[in-house]
C-alpha positions in Angstrom: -68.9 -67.6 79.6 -70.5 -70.8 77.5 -72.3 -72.1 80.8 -73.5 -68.4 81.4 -74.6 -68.1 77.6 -76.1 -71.1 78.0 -78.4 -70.4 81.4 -79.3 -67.0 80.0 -80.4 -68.3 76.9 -82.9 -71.3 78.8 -84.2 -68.3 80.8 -85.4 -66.0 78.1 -86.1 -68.6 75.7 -88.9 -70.0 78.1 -90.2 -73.1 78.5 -92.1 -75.8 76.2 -91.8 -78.1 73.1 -88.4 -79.2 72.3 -88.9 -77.4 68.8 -90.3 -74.9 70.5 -87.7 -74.6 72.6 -84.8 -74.1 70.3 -86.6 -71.6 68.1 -86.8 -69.2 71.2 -83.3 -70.1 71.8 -82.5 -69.1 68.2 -84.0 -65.9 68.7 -82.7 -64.7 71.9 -79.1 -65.9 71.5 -78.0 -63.0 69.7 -79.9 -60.5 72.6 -77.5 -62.4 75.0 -74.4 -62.6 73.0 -75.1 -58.8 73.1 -75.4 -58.8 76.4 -72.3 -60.5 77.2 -69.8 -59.2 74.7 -71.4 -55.7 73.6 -72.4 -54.7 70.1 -69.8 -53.7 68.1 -69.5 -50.1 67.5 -69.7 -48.7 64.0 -67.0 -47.3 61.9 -66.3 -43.7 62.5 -67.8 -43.5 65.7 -65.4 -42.1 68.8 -62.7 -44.7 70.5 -62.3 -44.2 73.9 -59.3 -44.2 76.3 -57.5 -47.7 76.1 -56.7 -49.2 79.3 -53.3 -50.9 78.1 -52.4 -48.3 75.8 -52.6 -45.6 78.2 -53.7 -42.4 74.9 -56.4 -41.7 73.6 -58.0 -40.1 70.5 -60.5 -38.0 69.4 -63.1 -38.7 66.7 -63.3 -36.6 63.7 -65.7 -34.3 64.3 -64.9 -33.4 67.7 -60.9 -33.1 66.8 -61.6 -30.4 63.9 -63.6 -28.7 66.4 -60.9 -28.3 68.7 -58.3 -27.6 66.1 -60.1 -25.3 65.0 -61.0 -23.7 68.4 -57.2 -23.3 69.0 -56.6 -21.6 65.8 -59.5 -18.8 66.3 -58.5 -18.6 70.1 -54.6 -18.2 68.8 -55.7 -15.6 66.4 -57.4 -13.6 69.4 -53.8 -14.1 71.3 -52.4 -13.0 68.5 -54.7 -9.8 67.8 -54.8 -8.8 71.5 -51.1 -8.7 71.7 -50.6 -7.2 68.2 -52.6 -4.3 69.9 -50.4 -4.2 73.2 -47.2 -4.3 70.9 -48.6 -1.1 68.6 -49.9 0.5 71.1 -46.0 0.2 72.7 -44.5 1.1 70.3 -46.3 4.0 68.9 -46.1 5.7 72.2 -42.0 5.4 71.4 -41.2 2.4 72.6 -38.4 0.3 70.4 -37.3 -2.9 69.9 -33.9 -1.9 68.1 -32.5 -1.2 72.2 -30.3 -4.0 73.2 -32.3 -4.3 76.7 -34.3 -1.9 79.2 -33.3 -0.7 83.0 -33.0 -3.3 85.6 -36.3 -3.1 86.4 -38.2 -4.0 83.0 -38.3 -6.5 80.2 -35.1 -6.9 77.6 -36.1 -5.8 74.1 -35.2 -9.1 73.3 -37.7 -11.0 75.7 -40.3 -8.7 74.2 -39.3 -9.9 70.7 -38.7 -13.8 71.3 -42.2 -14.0 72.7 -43.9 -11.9 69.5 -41.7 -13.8 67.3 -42.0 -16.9 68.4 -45.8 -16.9 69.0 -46.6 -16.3 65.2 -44.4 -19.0 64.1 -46.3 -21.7 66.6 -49.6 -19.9 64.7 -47.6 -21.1 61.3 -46.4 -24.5 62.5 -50.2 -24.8 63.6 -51.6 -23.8 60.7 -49.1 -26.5 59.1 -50.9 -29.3 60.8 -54.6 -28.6 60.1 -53.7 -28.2 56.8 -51.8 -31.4 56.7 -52.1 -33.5 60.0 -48.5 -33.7 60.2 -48.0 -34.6 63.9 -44.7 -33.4 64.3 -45.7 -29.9 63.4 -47.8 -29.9 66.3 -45.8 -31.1 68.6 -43.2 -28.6 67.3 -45.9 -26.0 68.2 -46.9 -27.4 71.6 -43.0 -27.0 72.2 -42.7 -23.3 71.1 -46.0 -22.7 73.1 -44.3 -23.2 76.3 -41.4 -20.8 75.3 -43.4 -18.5 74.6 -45.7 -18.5 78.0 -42.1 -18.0 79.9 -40.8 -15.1 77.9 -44.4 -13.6 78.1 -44.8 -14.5 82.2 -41.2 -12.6 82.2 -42.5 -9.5 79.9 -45.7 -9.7 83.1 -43.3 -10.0 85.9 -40.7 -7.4 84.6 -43.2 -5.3 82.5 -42.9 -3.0 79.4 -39.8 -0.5 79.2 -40.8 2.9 79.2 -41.0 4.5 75.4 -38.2 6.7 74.8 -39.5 10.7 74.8 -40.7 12.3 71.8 -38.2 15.4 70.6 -41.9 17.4 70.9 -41.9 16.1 74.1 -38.7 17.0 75.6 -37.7 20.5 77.2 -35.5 22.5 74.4 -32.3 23.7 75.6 -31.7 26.4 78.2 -31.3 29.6 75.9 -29.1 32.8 77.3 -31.6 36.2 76.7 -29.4 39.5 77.8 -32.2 41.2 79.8 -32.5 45.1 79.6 -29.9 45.5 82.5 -26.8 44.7 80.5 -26.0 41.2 82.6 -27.0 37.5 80.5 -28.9 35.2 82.8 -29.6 32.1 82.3 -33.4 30.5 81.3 -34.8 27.6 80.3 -37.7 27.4 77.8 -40.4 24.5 77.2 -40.8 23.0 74.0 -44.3 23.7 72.8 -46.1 20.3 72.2 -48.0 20.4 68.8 -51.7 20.6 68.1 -53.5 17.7 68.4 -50.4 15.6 70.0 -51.1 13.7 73.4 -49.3 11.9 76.2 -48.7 8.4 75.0 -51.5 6.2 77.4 -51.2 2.9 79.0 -52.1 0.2 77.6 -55.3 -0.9 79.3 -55.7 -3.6 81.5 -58.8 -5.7 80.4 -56.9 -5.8 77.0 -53.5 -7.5 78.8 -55.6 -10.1 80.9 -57.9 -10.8 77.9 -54.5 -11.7 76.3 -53.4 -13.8 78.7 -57.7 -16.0 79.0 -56.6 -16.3 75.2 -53.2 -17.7 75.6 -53.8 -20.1 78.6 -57.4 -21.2 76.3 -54.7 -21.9 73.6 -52.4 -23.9 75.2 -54.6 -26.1 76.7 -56.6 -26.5 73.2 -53.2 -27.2 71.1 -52.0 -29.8 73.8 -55.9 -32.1 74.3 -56.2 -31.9 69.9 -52.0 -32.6 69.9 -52.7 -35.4 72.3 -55.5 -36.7 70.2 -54.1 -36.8 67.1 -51.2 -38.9 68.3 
């Protein structure tokens, strides 16, 4: 590296005078010591990936932008399926029954994955506020939980909401006709005014919940990553 210093430096210092010589020398040795070794980058700027290390991190503005990020993607997860889970259960749905048929989600599953999702939100929250590292990796943990039990809730789906008493038929009543002999007849409950058949919940709100939750995941894990 000396020999190559010291070629580059005879070629852009020119030729001439001894004296003048070395004062062209003196001025374009610190252009080739640039050259060769790069300038030194200033404090606060970003680091790169490390070769040896194998991590990396991310400067401080760009890692508040993507903690940040997370947290207003997580709160639109959380909104989106606060909405699926009210709209649930006001059409009678209820988490208080040990676990639906066969063929839907457990009450359970359905409450580990609400559950659990607001206390990553905490545990994030925790972090920014702090930059404790262990709270976010606590969160990245839960995260994955959470994505099974909500990929089962998906897969299995919602248990149908118990009937409302308006809603169900009122028990058969015996009415003597004008013959003399009782016969048998059922009579419909009358639904009240203004009530309606519970809807489903619609789709472009369920997929929009699960764009937010895969945006969160991979958010929390590249700021986790960052901060080390």
């Amino acid at each position: 590296m000396n020999a190559a210093a010291s070629v580059a430096i005879r070629q852009a210092s020119g030729s001439g005078p001894k004296s003048a010589w070395r004062k062209q020398a003196g001025v374009a040795a610190p252009w080739v010591s640039a050259l060769l070794t790069g300038p030194v980058p200033a404090a606060g700027t970003s680091v790169a990936a490390s070769g040896s290390g194998g991590s990396f991190q991310l400067s401080g503005l760009s890692g508040v932008a993507v903690r940040v990020a997370a947290l207003l993607a997580w709160l639109a997860t959380a909104a989106s399926g606060g909405y699926v889970l009210a709209r649930w259960l006001r059409a009678g749905g209820s988490l208080r029954v040990p676990a639906g048929p066969s063929s839907t989600a457990p009450s359970a599953v359905i409450a580990g994955h609400a559950s659990l999702g607001l206390l990553g939100l905490v545990l994030w929250v925790v972090f920014m506020s702090t930059g404790w590292a262990a709270a976010a990796w606590a969160a990245v943990g839960l995260l994955a939980v959470v994505a099974g039990l909500g990929m089962g809730v998906l897969a299995l789906g919602l248990p149908s909401p118990r009937p409302r008493p308006s809603q169900s038929l009122a028990p058969p009543a015996i009415r003597p006709p004008s013959g003399g002999t009782a016969t048998l007849t059922a009579s419909a409950a009358v639904r009240p005014a203004g009530a309606r058949a519970a809807s489903p919940v619609p789709v472009f709100v369920i997929a929009a919940h699960g764009l937010f939750a895969a945006t969160v995941l991979l958010l929390v894990i590249t700021a986790t990553v960052g901060a080390g």
